[in-house]
C-alpha positions in Angstrom: -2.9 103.6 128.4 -3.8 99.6 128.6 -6.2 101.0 131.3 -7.8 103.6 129.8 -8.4 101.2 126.0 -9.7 98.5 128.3 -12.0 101.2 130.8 -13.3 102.6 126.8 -13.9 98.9 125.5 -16.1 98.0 129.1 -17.8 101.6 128.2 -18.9 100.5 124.7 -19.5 96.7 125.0 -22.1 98.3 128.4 -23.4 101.3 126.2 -24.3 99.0 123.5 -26.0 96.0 125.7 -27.6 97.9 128.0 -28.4 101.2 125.9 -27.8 101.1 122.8 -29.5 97.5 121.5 -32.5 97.8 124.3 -33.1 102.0 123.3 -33.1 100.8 119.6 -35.2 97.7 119.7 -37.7 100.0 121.4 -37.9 102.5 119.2 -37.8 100.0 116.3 -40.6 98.6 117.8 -42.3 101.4 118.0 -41.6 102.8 114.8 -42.5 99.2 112.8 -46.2 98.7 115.5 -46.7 102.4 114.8 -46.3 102.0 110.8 -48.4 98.9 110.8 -50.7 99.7 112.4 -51.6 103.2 110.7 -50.7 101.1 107.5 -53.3 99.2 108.5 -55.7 101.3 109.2 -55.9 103.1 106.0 -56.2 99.8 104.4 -59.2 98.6 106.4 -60.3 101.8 105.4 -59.9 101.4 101.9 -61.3 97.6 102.4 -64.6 99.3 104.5 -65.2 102.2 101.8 -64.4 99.2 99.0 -67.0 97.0 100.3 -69.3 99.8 100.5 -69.1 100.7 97.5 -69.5 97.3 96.0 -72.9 97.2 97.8 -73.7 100.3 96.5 -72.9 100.1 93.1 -74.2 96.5 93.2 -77.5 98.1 95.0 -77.8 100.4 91.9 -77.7 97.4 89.3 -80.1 95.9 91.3 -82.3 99.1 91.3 -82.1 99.5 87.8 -83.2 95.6 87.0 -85.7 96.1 89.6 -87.1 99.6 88.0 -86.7 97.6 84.5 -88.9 94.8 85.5 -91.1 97.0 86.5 -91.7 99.1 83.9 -92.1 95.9 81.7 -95.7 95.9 83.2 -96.2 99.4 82.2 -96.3 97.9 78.7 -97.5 94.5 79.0 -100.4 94.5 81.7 -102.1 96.1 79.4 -105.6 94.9 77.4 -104.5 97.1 74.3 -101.0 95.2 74.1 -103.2 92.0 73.7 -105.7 92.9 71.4 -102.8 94.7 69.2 -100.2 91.9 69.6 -101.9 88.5 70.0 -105.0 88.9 68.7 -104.0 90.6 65.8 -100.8 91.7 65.1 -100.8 95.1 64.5 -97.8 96.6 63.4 -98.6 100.3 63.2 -100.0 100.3 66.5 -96.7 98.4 67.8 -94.1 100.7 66.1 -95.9 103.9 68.0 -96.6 102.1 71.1 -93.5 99.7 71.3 -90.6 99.6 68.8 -88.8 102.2 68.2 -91.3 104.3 70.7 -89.5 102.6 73.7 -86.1 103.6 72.6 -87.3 107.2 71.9 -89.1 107.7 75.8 -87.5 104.8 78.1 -84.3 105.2 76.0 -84.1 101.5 76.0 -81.4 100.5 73.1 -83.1 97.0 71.7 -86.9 96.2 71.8 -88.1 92.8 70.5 -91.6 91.6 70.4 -91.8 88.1 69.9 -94.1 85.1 69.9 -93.7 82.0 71.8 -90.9 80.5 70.0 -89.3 83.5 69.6 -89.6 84.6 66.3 -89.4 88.5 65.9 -92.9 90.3 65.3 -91.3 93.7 65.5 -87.8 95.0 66.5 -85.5 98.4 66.5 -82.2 99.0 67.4 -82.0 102.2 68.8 -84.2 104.2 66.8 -84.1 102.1 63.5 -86.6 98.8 63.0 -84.7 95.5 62.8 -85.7 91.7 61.8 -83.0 90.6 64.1 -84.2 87.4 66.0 -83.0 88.2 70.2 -81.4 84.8 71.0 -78.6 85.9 68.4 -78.1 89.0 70.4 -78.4 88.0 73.7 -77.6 84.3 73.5 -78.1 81.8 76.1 -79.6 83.8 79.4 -82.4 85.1 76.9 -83.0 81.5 75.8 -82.6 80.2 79.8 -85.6 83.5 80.7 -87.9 82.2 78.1 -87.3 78.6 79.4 -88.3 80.0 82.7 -91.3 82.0 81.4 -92.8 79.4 79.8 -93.0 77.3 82.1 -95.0 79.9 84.3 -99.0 79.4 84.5 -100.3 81.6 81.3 -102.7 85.0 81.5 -101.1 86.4 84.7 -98.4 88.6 85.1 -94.9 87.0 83.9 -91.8 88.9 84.1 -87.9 88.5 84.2 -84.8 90.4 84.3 -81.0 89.9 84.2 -77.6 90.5 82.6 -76.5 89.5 79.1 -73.5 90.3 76.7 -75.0 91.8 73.5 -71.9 93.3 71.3 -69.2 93.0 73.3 -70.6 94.9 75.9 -72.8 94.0 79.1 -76.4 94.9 79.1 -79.4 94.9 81.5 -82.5 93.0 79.5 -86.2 92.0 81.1 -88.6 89.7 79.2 -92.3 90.5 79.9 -95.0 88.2 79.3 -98.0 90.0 77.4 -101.4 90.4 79.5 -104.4 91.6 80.0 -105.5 93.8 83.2 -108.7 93.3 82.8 -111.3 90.4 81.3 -109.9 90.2 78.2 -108.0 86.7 77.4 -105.1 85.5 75.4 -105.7 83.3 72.9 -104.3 80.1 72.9 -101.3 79.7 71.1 -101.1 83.4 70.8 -98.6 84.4 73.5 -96.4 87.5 73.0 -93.4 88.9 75.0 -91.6 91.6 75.4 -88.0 92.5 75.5 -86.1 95.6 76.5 -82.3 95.9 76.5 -80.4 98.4 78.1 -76.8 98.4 77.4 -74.2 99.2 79.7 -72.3 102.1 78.3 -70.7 105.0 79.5 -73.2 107.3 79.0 -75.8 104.8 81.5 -73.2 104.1 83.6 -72.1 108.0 83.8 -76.1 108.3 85.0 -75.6 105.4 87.1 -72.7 106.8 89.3 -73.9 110.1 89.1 -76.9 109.1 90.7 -75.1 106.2 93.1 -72.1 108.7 93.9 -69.9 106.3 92.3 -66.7 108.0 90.4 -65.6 106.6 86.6 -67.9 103.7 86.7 -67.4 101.8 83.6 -67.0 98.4 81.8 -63.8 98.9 79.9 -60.9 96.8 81.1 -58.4 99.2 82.0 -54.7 99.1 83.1 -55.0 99.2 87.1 -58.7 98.8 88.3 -59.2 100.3 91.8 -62.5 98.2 92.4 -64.6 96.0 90.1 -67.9 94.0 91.0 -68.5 91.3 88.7 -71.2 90.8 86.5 -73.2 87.4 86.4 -75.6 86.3 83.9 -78.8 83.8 84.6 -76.7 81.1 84.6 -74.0 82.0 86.9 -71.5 83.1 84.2 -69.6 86.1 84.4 -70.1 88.4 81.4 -68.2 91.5 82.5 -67.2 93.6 85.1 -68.1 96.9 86.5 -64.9 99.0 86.9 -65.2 102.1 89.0 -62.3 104.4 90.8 -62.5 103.9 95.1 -62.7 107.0 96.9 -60.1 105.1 99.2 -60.1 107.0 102.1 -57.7 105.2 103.9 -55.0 106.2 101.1 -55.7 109.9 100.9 -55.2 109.6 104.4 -51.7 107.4 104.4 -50.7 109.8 101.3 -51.7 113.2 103.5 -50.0 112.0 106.6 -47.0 109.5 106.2 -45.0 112.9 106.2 -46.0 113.7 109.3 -45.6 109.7 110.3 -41.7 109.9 109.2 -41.4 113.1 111.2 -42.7 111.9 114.2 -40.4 108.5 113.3 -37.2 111.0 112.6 -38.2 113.2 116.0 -38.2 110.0 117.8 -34.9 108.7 116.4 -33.3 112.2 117.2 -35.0 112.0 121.1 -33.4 108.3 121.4 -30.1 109.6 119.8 -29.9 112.3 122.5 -30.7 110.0 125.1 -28.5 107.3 124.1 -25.6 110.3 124.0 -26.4 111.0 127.6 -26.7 107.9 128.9 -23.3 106.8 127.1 -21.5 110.0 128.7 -23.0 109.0 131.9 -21.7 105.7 131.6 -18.4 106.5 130.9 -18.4 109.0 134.0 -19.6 105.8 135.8 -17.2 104.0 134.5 -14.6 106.5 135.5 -15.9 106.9 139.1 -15.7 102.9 139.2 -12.3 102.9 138.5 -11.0 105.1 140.8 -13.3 103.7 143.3 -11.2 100.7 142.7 -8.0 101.9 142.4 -8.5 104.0 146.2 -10.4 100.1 147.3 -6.9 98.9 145.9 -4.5 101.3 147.6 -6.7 100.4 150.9 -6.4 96.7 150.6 -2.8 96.9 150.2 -2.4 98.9 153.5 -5.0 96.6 155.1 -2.3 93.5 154.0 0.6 96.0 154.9 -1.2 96.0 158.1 -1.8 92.6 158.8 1.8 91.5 157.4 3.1 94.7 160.3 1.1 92.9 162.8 1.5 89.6 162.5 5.3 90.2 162.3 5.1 92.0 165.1 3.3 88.9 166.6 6.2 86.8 165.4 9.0 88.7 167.0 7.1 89.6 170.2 8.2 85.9 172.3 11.9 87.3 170.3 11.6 90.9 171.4 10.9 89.9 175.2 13.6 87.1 175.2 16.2 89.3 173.9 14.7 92.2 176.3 15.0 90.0 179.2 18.4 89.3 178.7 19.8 93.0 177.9 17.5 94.0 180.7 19.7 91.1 183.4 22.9 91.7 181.3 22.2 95.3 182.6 21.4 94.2 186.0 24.4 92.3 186.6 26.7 94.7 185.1 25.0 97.1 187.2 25.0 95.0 189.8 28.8 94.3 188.9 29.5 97.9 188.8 27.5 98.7 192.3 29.9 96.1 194.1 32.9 97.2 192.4 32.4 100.6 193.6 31.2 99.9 196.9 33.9 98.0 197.3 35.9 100.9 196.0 34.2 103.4 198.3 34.3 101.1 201.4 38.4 100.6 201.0 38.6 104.0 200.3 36.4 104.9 204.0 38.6 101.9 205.3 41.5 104.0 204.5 40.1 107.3 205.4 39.2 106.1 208.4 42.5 104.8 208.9 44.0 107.8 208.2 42.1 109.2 210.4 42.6 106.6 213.3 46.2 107.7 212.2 45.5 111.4 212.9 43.5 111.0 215.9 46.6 108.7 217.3 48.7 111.4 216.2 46.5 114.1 218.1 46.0 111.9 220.7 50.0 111.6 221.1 50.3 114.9 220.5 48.1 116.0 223.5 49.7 113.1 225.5 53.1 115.1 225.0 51.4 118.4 225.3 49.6 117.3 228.9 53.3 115.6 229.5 54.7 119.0 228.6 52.0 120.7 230.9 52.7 118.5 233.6 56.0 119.7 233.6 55.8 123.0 233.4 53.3 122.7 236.2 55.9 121.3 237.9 58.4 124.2 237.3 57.8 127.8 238.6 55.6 129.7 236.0 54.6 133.2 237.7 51.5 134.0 237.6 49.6 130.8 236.5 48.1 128.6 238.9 49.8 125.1 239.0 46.4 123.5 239.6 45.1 125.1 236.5 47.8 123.6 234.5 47.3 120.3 235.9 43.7 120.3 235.3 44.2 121.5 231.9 46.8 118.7 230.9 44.3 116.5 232.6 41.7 117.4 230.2 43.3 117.3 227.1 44.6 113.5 227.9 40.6 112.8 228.5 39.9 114.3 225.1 42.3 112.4 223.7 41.1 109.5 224.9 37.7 110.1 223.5 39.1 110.8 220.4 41.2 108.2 219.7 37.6 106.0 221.4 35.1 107.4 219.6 38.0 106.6 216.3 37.9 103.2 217.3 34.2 102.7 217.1 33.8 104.5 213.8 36.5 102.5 212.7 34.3 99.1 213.4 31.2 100.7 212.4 32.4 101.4 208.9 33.6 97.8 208.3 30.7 96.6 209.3 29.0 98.6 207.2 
């Protein structure tokens, strides 16, 4: 069981170096550079269409200053605006040719004709006459563009235009010398100007985006402001703002397809989970394998030191084996030897004593046929019929020689057995 908690702890402390952390960082990564950067993305998006935009919308205030200044000379290069205005001021002529006639065709909202010092000749707000001096409308950049106009060689074409507050709200206003296009000259001390205002409400600025393709452009500070281009006077000041809603591109697309981001994050995840499962049950097989590799590397290195304890006791009792083989192996000898003797010895008394006995016999035989030729002799002596004496004689003579040999040949088995 020890082996087993310890094989599961090895399994998890490897699944989670060598798996787990490295598979997780990677798809961490993966998941964080892939968020970023699409993140990113839609913002530069938004940041490209933003400063687009901004040129654009600032492009359109631009046009419409531009197509202001130039419609100034529509109604000040003109030899009836100085024989009406500065030779004699006609005020008939200049409420059906200027004031409120500008308001009711260029839909311009303030109109001021003034003299050099700026004292108001005629005026109308909107569609109503006015005595109300410019400067207090549209304060310091009027003053600054009069400065400016001034100073500008008299007779020829003189115009200016800019932003200004006038009520609160910003405004587009040009100043326009008074000329004449052809030979006709000003007098001196007689110089007349011009101004136009256009204010920047949300009717002109609903005609401005319409026309620029810019969505709820307007002036009005509002709670969260998508994009905004300030808006700078003569002097440098800012006098507003102009607020408009971003098409911001790069959000619609973040908004449309984050889903399918955290899908692809979640698909991912579930493709690393599945691997991460297979690679831990394939460690733990490993794992497994490794140990009874080690345990049957175990069981083989204790026979292998079985073995070499087997052999080198073998080694030590060899010199011991052979001594004590040595000496059973002479102890057997000599007994052997001992026994060989004892019963050669046995066997050769034994022989001795057969052979005596036999000696024995043989003199007994050989007495025996010494008193049977004795006997023959005597009866060869005696009268026996029909038996020849001879005969008898010769046979007791034989059986005395056979005795002889007998008892002879005895005699020299006899010695050849002892020596033996």
């Amino acid at each position: 069981m020890a082996g087993q908690a310890n094989r599961g702890k090895r399994a998890s402390g490897t699944f989670r170096r060598h798996f787990l952390l490295p598979l997780a960082l990677l798809v961490g990564t993966f998941g964080l550079v892939l968020s970023v950067g699409f993140f990113r993305l839609t913002q530069a998006q938004d940041e490209l269409q933003l400063a687009a935009e901004k040129r654009q919308v600032a492009s359109a205030l631009n046009s419409r200053l531009q197509a202001l200044r130039r419609n100034l000379a529509d109604y000040t290069v003109r030899d009836d605006a100085v024989r009406h205005l500065a030779f004699a001021f006609d005020r008939e002529w200049a409420i059906e040719n200027i004031a409120p006639y500008m308001h009711r065709v260029q839909h311009y909202d303030l109109v001021f004709v003034t003299d050099e010092a700026g004292n108001t000749l005629i005026a109308s707000d909107g569609d109503l006459l006015t005595s109300e001096r410019p400067a207090n409308l549209l304060g310091k950049p009027f003053t600054v563009a009069m400065e400016r106009l001034r100073h500008t060689r008299r007779g020829v074409d003189r115009r200016i235009a800019g932003i200004t507050s006038v009520k609160g709200h910003a405004a587009l206003f040009g100043i326009g010398a008074v000329v004449p296009s052809g030979k006709v000259l000003v007098p001196p001390g007689k110089d007349r100007f011009l101004t136009v205002v256009r204010l920047l409400d949300s009717s002109s600025l609903v005609t401005l985006g319409d026309e620029f393709g810019v969505e709820a452009l307007h002036t009005e500070t509002r709670e969260l402001e998508e994009a905004s281009l300030p808006l700078t006077d003569l002097l440098g000041r800012q006098v507003g703002t102009l607020d408009w809603e971003s098409a911001r591109p790069g959000s619609s697309l973040r908004e449309r397809y984050t889903p399918h981001l955290i899908v692809m994050i979640l698909l991912m995840a579930a493709v690393a989970g599945t691997v991460l499962r297979h690679g831990r049950r394939a460690i733990i097989d490993a794992i497994k394998a490794r140990a009874a590799a080690e345990r049957d590397a175990k069981t083989a290195r204790q026979a292998l030191r079985e073995l070499d304890t087997a052999r080198r006791h073998i080694a030590d009792t060899k010199d011991e084996f052979a001594t004590t083989l040595q000496q059973t192996v002479a102890a057997k000898e000599e007994e052997h030897d001992r026994l060989i003797s004892s019963t050669l010895g046995q066997r050769r008394a034994e022989m001795i004593r057969v052979a005596e006995d036999y000696q024995k016999v043989i003199a007994l035989v050989r007495d025996t046929l010494d008193e049977a030729a004795e006997a023959l002799s005597d009866v060869a002596r005696a009268p026996c019929g029909d038996i020849s004496t001879t005969q008898l004689l010769a046979s007791a003579g034989d059986l005395q020689a056979q005795a002889r040999f007998l008892e002879c040949e005895s005699h020299q088995f006899l010695a050849r057995l002892k020596a033996a």
